[in-house]
C-alpha positions in Angstrom: 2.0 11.6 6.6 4.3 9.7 8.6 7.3 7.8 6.8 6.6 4.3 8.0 4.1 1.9 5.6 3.3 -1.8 5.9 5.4 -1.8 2.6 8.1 0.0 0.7 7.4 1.7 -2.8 9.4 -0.6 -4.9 11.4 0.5 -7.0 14.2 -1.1 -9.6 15.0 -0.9 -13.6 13.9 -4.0 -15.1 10.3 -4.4 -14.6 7.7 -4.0 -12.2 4.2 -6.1 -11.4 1.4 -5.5 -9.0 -1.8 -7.6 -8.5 -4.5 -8.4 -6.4 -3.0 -11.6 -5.4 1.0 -12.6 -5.0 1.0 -15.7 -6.9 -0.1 -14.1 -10.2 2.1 -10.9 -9.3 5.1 -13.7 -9.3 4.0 -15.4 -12.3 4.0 -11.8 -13.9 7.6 -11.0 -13.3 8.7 -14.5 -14.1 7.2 -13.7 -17.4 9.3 -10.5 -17.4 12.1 -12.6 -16.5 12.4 -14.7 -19.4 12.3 -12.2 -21.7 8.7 -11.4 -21.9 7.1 -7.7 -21.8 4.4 -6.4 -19.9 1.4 -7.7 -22.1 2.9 -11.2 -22.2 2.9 -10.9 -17.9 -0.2 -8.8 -17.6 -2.2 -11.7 -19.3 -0.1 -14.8 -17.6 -0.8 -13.1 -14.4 -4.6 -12.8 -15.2 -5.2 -16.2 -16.5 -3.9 -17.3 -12.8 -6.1 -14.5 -10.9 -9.1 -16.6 -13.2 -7.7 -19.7 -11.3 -6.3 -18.7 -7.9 -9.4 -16.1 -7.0 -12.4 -17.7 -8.7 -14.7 -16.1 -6.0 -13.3 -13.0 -7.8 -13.2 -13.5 -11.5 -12.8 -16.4 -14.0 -12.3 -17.4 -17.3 -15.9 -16.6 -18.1 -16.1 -12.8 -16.7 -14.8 -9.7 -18.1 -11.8 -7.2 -18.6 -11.0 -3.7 -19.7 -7.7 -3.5 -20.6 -5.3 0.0 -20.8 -2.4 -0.8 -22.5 0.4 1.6 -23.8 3.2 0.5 -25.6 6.2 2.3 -25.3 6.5 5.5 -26.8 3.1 5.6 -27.7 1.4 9.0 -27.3 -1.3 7.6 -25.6 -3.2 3.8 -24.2 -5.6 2.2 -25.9 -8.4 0.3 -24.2 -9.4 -3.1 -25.4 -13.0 -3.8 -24.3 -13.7 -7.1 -22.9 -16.9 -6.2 -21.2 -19.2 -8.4 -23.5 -22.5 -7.0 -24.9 -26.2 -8.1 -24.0 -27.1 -11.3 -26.2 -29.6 -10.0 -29.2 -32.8 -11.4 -27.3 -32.1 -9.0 -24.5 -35.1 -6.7 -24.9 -36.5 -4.7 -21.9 -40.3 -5.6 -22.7 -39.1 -9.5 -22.9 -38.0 -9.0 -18.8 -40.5 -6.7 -18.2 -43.2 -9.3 -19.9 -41.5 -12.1 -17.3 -42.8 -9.8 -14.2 -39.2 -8.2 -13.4 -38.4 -4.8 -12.2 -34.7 -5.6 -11.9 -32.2 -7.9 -14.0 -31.4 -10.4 -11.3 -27.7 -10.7 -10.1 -27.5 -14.1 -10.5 -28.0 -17.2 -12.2 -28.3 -17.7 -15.8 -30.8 -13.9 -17.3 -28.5 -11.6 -16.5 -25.2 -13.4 -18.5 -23.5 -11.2 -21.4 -21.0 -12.4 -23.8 -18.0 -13.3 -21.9 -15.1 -11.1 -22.6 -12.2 -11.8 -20.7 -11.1 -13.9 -23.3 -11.2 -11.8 -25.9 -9.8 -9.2 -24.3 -6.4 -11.0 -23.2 -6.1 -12.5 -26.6 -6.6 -9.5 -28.5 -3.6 -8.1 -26.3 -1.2 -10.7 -26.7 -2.3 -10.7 -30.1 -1.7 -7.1 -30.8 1.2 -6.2 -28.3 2.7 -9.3 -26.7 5.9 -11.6 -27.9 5.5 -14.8 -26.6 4.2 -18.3 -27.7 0.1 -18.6 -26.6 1.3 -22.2 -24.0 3.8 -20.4 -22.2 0.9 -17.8 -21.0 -1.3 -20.2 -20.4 1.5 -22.7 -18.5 1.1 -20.8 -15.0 -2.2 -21.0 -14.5 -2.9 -24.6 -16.3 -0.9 -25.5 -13.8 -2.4 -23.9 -10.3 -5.5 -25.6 -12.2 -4.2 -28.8 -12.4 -1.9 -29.7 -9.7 -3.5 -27.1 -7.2 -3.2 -23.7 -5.2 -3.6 -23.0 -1.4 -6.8 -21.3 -1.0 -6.9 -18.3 0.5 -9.5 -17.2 3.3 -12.2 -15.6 1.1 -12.6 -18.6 -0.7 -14.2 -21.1 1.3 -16.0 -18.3 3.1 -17.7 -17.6 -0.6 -18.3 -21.1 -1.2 -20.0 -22.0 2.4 -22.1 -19.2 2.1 -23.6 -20.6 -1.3 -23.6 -24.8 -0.3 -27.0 -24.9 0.2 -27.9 -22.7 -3.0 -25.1 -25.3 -5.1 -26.6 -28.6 -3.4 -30.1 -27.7 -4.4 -30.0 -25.9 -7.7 -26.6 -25.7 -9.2 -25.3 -29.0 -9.5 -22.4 -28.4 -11.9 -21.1 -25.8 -9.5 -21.5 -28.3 -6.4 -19.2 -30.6 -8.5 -16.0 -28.4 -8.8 -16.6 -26.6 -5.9 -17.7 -29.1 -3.0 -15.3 -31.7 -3.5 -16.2 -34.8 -1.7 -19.4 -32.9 -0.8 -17.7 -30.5 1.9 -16.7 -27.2 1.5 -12.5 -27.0 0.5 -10.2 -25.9 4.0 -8.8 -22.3 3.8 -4.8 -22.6 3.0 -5.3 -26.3 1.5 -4.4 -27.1 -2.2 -7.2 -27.0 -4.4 -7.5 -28.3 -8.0 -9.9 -27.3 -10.8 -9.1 -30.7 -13.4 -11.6 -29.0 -15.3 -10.5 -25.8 -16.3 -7.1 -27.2 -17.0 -8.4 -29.7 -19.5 -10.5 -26.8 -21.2 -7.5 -24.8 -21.7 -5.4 -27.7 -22.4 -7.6 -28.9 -25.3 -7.8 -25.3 -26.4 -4.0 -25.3 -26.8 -3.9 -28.5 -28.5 -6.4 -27.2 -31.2 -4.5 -23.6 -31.4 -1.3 -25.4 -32.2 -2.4 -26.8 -35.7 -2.0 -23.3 -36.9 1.5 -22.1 -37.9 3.0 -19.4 -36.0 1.9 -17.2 -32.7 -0.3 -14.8 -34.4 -2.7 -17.6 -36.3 -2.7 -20.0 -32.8 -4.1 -17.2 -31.2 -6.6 -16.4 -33.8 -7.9 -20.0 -33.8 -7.7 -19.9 -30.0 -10.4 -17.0 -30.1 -12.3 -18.9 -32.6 -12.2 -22.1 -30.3 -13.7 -20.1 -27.6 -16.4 -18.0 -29.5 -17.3 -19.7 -32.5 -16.4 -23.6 -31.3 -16.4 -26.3 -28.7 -16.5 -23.5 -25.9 -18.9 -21.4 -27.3 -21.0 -25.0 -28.1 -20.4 -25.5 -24.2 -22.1 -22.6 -23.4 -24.8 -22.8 -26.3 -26.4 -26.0 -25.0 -26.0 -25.2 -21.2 -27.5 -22.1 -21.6 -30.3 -23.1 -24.1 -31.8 -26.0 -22.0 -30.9 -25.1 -18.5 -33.6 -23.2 -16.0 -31.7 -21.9 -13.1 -32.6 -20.5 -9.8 -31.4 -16.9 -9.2 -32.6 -14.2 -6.8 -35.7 -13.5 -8.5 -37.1 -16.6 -6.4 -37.7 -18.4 -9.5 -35.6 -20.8 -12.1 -35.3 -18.5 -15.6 -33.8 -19.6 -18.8 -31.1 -17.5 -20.4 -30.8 -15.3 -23.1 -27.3 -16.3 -24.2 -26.8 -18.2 -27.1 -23.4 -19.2 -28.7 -24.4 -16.9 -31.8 -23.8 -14.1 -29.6 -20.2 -14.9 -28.9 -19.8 -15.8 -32.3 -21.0 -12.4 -33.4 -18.9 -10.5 -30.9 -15.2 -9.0 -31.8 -13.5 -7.6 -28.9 -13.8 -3.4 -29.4 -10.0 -1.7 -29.3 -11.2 1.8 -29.0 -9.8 5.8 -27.9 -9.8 6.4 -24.5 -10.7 9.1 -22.9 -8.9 11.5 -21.3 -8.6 15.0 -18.6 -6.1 17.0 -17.7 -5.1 17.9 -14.3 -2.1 19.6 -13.5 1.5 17.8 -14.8 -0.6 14.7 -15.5 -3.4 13.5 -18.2 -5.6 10.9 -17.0 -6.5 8.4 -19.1 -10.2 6.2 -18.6 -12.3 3.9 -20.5 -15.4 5.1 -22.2 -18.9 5.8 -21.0 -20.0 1.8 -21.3 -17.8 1.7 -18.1 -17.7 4.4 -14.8 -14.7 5.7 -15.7 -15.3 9.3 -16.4 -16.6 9.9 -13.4 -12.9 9.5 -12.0 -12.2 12.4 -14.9 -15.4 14.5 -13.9 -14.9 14.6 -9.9 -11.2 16.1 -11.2 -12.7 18.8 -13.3 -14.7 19.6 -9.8 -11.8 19.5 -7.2 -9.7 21.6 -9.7 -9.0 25.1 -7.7 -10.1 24.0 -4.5 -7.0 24.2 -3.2 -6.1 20.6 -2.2 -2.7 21.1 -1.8 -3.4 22.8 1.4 -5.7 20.3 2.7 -4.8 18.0 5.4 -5.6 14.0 3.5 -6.8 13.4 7.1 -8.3 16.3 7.9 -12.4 16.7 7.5 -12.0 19.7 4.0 -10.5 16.9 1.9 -13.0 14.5 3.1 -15.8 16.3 2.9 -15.1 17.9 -1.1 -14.1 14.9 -2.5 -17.4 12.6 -1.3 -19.1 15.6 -2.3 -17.8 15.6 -5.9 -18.0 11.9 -6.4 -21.6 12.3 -5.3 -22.6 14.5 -8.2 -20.2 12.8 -10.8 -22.1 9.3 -9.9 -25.4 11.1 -10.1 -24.1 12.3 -13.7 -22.8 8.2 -14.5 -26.6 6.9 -13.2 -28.1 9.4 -15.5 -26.3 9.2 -18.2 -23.5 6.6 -18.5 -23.9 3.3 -21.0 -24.4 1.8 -24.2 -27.9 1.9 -25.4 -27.9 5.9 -26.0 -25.6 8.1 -27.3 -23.4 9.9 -23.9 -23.2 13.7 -24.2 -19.4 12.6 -23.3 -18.2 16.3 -24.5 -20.5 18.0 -22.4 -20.4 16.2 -19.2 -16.2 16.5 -19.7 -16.5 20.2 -20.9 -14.2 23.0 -18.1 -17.9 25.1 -17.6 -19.7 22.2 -17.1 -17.5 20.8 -14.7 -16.8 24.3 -12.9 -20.6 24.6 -12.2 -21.0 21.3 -10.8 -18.0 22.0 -8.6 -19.9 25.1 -7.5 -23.1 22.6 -6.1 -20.2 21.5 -3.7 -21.2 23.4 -0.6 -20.4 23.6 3.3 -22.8 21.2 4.4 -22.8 17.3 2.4 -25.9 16.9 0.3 -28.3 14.0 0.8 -29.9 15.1 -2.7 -29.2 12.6 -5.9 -28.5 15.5 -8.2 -27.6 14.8 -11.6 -26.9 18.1 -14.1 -28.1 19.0 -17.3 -25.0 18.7 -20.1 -26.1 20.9 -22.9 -29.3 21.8 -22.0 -30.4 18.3 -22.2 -32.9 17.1 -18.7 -31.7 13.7 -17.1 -34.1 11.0 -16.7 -33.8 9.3 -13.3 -33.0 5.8 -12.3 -34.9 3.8 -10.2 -33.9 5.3 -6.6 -34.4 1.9 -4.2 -33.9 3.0 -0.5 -31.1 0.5 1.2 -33.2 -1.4 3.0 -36.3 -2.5 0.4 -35.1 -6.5 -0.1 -36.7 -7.8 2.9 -35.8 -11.4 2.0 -32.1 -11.8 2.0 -31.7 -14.3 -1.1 -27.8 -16.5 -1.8 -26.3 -15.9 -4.9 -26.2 -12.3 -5.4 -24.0 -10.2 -8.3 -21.0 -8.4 -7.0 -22.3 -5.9 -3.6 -18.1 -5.4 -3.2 -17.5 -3.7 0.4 -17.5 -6.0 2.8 -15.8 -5.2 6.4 -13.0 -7.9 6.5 -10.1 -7.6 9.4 -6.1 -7.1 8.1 -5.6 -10.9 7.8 -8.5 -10.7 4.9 -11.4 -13.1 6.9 -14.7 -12.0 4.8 -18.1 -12.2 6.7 -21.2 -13.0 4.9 -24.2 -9.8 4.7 -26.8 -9.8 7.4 -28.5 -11.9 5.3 -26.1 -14.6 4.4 -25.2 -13.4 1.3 -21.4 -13.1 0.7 -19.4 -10.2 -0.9 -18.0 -11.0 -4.2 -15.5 -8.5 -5.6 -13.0 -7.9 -8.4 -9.3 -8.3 -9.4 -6.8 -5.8 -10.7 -3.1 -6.3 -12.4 -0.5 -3.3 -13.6 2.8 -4.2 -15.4 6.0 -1.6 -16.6 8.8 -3.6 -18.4 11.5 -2.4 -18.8 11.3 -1.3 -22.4 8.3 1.2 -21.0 5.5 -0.9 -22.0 2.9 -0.5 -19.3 -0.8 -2.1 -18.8 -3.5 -1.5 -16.6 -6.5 -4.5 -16.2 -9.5 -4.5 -13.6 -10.5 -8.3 -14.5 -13.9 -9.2 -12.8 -17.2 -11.5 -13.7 -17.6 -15.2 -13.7 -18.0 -15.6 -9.6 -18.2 -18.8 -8.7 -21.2 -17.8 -6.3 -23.1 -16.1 -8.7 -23.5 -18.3 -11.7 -23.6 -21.8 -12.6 -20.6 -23.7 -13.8 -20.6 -24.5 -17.6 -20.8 -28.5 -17.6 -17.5 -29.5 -19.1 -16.2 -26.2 -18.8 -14.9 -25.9 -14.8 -16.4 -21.9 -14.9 -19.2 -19.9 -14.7 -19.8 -16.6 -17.4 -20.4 -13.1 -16.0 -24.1 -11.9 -14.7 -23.1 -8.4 -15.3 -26.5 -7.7 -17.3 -28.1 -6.7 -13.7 -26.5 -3.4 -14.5 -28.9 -2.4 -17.0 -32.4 -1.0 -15.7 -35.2 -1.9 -16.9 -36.5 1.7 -17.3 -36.8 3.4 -20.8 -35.0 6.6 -21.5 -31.8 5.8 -19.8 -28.0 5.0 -21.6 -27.5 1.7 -19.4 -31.5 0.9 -20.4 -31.7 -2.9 -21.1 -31.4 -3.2 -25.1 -29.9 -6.2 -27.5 -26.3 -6.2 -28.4 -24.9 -3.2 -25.9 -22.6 -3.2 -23.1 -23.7 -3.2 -19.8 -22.9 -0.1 -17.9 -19.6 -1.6 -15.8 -18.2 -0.5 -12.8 -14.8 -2.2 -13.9 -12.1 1.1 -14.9 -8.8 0.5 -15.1 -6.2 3.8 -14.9 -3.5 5.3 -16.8 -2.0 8.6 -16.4 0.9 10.5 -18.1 3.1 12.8 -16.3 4.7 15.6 -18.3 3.7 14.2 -21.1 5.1 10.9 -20.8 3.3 7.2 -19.4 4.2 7.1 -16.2 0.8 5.3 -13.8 -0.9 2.0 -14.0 -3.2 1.7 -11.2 -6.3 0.5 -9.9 -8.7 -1.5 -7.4 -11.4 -3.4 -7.2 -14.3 -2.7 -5.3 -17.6 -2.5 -7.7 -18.9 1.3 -7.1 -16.1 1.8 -5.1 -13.2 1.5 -7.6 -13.6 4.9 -9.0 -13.4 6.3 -5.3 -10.7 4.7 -4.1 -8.4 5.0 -7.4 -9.1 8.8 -7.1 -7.9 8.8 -3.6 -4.8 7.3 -4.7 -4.3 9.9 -7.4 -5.2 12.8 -4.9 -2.7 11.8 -2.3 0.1 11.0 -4.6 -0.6 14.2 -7.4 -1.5 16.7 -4.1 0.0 15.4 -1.0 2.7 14.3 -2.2 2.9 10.4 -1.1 4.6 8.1 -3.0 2.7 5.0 -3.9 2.8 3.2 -1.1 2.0 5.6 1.2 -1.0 6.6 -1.2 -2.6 2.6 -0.9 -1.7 2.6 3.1 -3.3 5.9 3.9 -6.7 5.6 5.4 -9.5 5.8 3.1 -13.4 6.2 3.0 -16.6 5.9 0.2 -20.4 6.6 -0.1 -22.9 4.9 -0.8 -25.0 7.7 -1.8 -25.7 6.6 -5.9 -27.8 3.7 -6.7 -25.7 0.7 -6.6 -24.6 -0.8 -9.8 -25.2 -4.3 -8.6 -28.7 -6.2 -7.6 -30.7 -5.2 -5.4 -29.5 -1.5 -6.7 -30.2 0.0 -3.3 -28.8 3.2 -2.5 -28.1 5.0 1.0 -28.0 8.8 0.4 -25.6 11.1 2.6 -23.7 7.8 3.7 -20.0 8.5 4.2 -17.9 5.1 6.0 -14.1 5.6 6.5 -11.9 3.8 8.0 -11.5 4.0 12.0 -7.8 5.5 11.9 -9.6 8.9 10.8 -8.6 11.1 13.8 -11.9 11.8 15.6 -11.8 15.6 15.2 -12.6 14.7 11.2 -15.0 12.2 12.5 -16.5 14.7 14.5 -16.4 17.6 11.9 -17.7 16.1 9.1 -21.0 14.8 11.2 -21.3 18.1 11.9 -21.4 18.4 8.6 -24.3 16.4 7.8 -22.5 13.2 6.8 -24.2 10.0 7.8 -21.1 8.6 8.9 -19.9 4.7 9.3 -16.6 3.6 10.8 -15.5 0.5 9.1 -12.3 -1.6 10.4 -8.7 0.1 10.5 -7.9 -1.4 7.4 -11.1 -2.0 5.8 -11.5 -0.1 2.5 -9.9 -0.8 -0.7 -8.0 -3.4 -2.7 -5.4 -0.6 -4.5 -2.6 -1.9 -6.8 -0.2 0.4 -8.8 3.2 0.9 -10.9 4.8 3.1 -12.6 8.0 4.4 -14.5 10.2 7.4 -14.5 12.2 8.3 -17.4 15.0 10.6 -17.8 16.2 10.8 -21.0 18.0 7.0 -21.7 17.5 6.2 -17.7 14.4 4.8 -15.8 13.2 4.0 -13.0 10.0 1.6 -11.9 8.1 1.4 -9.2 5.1 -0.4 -7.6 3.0 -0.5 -4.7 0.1 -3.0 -3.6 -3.0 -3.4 -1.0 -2.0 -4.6 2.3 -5.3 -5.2 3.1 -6.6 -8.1 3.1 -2.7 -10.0 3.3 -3.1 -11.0 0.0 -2.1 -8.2 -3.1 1.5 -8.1 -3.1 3.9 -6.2 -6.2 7.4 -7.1 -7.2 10.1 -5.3 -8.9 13.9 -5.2 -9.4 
């Protein structure tokens, strides 16, 4: 690859921060700068992403956390991806005439986790008093940020939908009745009073550890939670069904919940182990296509040329037929199995010459897959606002985001990696609680997460709708060792495409030799070839789109191939983010890297 990027690798001692956008990544290393560590910054920077990329994520969405503390032997992944509320039974939806949870409105809401995950790690791992986490963003809420492109573009595509059905969204998000200017300081007096009054109430406890447990209990068990209860209990809300549908929430169910602080799990490849969350999110699918690419001699392949292409679609073909079929919460996940060498080995052997058009899940000991509803692309006829989280949209370099053919416009996902310089080190995909997908809680200034439309509604299956489960997420977070010691925090959003594009990043750096930067810059491609995670849950088998600064001959090849193959924009796909730390006996070194796409994720370090 040539030596030139849009960006150096940074690199420095101290402390290191990457994020989807550059105002949280400064907050983060301010944090850093007064002493904090990385879990104090990784959660000041996320509580601003809530306020500075609402399209993206809010206070009321979700977030699986890696976090490993220095000199641990490995993360540990704290689970905010909220479970299904106990009245979430598939005959109930079924009964209401559905085939699909819709991706929008007030059904498809779970127990908003985001919370509880960031408390639960500054709780467990962080230093600093709960206001001055909270200060950065109560702040941007308060006395206002400059809105970046995507924003307006998210809120004009969903006016109409606001001014004639969601009211309390219209009211924070139309101010004056217009949609908000790109670049223009925007407010959210809303949000800053919640947290505000949540900080007052926190602060009657004595000392850091008990004002964060009351701050929890303020959110799920009190005037938050009460928020959401009566909302949620008397409201009926137009989503993409074409109808207004009560919810299922009830504050009971964020009372009930405690945030899960569980294992990860975990591959090796090489000089590294790669650690993922568990089977209620994608992420072993990342670990799966790596068990298949093992000994197929990537070092030798060209990361332009149309064999690197062409295996690695191909494996994450067959490891997202084997997340569709067997991924989620509501069934026990043959997790050994699906991870085991021979398993893996005899996928790997499916991968062929020509690309496969088949959906072809395997068999883990002996066991027969039941299939997911296959939907053609194609089978919505009648475009509807107000969708869930369909992530790749074609955008140029300066990060302007079109609406669908329809009118319906891409929402997406945030992600945040910290290394201080004591070797702490997190990774976080935050996501959920889009402005254009859900109402806003009256009082509240956010919406909660709809990311119930990733259950089916088809018995048999581990991401089958059930009461009290977690939703099968595309969020997954990444943390890798190196020789046995932490050494990568990385990750992207992107929906279905997060696994994809992380495991480029980790091909290109493990086998190619490209340092971070070089990793995030180099062009990239996806499929579309599973059933999408998100509503409508349409699927285009044998689709392949890269980027346009492919050289033609791989164009060219891998058609011949049998690849259905898109060209999206020059700088088109992904949103990648990443640090990480060297160590050398008592010396270190950090380093980060972030998306140029878009003009908006940025990293520091010194």
């Amino acid at each position: 690859m040539p030596g030139f990027t849009t960006r150096p690798e940074l690199r420095g001692t101290f402390g290191a921060v990457s994020s989807t956008h550059w105002l949280a990544s400064g907050v983060g290393m301010g944090v850093l700068e007064r002493g904090g560590n990385a879990f104090d910054a990784a959660a000041a920077a996320a509580f601003v992403l809530q306020v500075v990329e609402p399209h993206l994520n809010g206070p009321g969405g979700d977030a699986p956390i890696i976090a490993c503390p220095a000199g641990a032997s490995e993360p540990v992944v704290i689970c905010g991806q909220g479970p299904s509320p106990a009245a979430a039974t598939m005959d109930r939806l079924v009964g209401m005439g559905l085939d699909l949870v819709p991706g929008s409105g007030l059904l498809p809401a779970c127990v908003p986790g985001a919370f509880g995950a960031w408390m639960t790690l500054l709780r467990d791992h962080g230093t600093l008093p709960l206001r001055e986490v909270l200060a950065p963003a109560i702040a941007y809420a308060r006395d206002g940020h400059p809105l970046v492109p995507r924003i307006p573009a998210a809120i004009a595509a969903v006016k109409e939908l606001f001014e004639a059905h969601w009211p309390t969204s219209a009211a924070i998000w139309l101010p004056g009745g217009a949609v908000p200017e790109s670049g223009r300081l925007f407010r959210n007096p809303a949000l800053a009073e919640t947290f505000e009054r949540l900080l007052t109430d926190a602060e009657t406890a004595d000392g850091r550890e008990a004002q964060i447990g009351r701050a929890l209990d303020y959110w799920y068990r009190g005037p938050v939670a009460e928020a959401v209860d009566r909302f949620y209990r008397e409201a009926e809300i137009w989503d993409v069904s074409g109808r207004r549908n009560r919810s299922l929430l009830t504050g009971q169910d964020m009372a009930d919940w405690v945030v899960p602080v569980e294992r990860p799990v975990h591959a090796d490849y090489g000089r590294f182990r790669v650690f993922k969350c568990g089977a209620w999110s994608q992420g072993p699918s990342f670990l799966q296509a790596l068990g298949m690419l093992s000994g197929l001699g990537l070092d030798g392949m060209d990361p332009l040329g149309p064999d690197f292409v062409h295996v690695t679609a191909e494996a994450i073909k067959l490891a997202f037929a084997d997340r569709d079929c067997w991924y989620g919460d509501s069934a026990p996940v043959p997790l050994e199995a699906l991870l085991s060498p021979a398993y893996l080995a005899a996928r790997g052997a499916l991968i062929g010459e020509r690309a496969s058009d088949a959906f072809r899940p395997g068999s883990p000991g002996g066991q027969a897959p039941v299939l997911p509803p296959l939907r053609p692309a194609g089978t919505l006829r009648e475009p509807r606002v107000g969708t869930g989280e369909p992530t790749v949209a074609k955008e140029d370099a300066r990060g302007e985001a079109p609406t669908t053919a329809g009118g319906t416009h891409r929402g997406d996902t945030c992600h945040v990696d910290v290394v201080d310089r004591w070797g702490n080190m997190v990774a976080a995909t935050p996501s959920g609680g889009w402005l254009q997908s859900s109402p806003a809680v009256p009082g509240l200034g956010f919406a909660l997460t709809v990311r119930g439309q990733m259950f089916w509604l088809k018995p048999g299956l581990a991401s089958s709708m059930a009461p009290r489960v977690r939703p099968r997420t595309t969020l997954t977070p990444s943390f890798a060792f190196r020789d046995g010691k932490p050494y990568l925090a990385f990750g992207t959003p992107g929906g279905d495409q997060q696994e994809q594009w992380s495991l480029l990043l980790f091909l290109h750096h493990a086998h190619h030799g490209m340092n971070l930067q070089e990793a995030i810059d180099a062009p990239a491609f996806h499929t579309d070839h599973a059933p999408s995670s998100f509503w409508p849950r349409e699927t285009a088998h044998g689709t392949l789109t890269l980027e346009s600064r492919f050289p033609e001959a791989t164009v060219s090849e891998l058609r011949r191939r049998g690849h259905q193959v898109t060209l999206g924009d020059a700088w088109s796909e992904g949103r990648l983010s990443a640090c990480a730390r060297e160590a050398d006996g008592e010396a270190h070194v950090v380093k980060a890297a972030a998306n140029p796409r878009g003009m908006q994720g940025y990293a520091v370090a010194r």
